[in-house]
Each structure stands twice: as C-alpha cells, then as structure tokens.
N, C-alpha and C positions, 0 to 999 in steps of 0.2 A: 767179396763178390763184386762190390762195385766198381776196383782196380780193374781186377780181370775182365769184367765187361767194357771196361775204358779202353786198355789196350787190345782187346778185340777188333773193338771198331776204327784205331790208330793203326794198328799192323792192317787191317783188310783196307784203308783208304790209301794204306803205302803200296801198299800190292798191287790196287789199282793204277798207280801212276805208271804214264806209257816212258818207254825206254826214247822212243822219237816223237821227232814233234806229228803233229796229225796231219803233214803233207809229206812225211818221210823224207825232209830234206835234212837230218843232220839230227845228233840229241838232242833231249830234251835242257831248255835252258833257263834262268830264271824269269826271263822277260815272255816267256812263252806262256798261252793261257793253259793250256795244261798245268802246268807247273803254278802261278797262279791262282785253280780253283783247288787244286790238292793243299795248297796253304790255308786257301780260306774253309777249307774243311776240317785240318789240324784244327786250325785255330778257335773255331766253332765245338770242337767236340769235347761234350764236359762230361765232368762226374757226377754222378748227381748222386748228394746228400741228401735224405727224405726233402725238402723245399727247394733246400739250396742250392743251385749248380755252382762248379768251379771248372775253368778255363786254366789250365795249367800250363799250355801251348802258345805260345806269342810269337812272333813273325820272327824272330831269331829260331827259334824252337823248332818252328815249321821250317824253315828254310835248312838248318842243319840235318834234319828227319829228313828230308826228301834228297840233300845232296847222299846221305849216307847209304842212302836207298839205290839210286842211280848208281853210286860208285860199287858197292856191293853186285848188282845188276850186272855193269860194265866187266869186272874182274872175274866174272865166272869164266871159267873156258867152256866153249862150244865144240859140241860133242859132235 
C-alpha cells in the first residue's frame, strides 16, 4: 500500500510537468523553473513507514523521471 501510494503521487507530479516552458517559447528545459519545482517535488516525496519517511528520489533520480517523461510526451504522434 505504501509503494502504490508513493507512485501515485510520483506518476501524478510527472503528469503535471508542462511540455513548454510557461511563456511558450520552446520545451521544457532543465534550467527552467517548471522543470525545477517538479524536481524539487520528486525529490520531496517520500514513503512513509509508520514514523519514518524515506526519500528515494535524488536530483539524478528526479532529473532522469522528468527527461523520460518529456521524451515519452514529445514521441507521441499528434492525432
């Protein structure tokens, strides 16, 4: 239960990440704050063991999750 509540809230914070930046001038990049606050959200969001949280997400972690997200995104074809 606590896994699947973990990645719950990991897939719904990917889903939120915008495909462009917030002045629609070009993707989204790493140096952009979009890009970011969705890291600093990975990275923030823990499991929690009755007391104990665990942080399993670190700035490598987050930053690969959000490029695979965007490239996923980008490869869809448009209908």
């Amino acid at each position: 239960m606590v896994f699947n509540s973990w990645a719950s809230r990991v897939d719904s914070i990917l889903a939120s990440v915008p495909l462009v930046t917030a002045n629609g001038h070009g993707p989204l990049e790493y140096s952009d704050d979009e890009y970011q606050q969705a890291m600093k959200k990975l990275q923030q969001c823990s499991m929690q063991f009755e007391d104990i949280p665990i942080y399993p997400i670190n700035e490598q972690i987050a930053n690969k999750l959000i490029e695979d997200q965007l490239k996923e995104a980008n490869d869809k074809p448009d209908f």
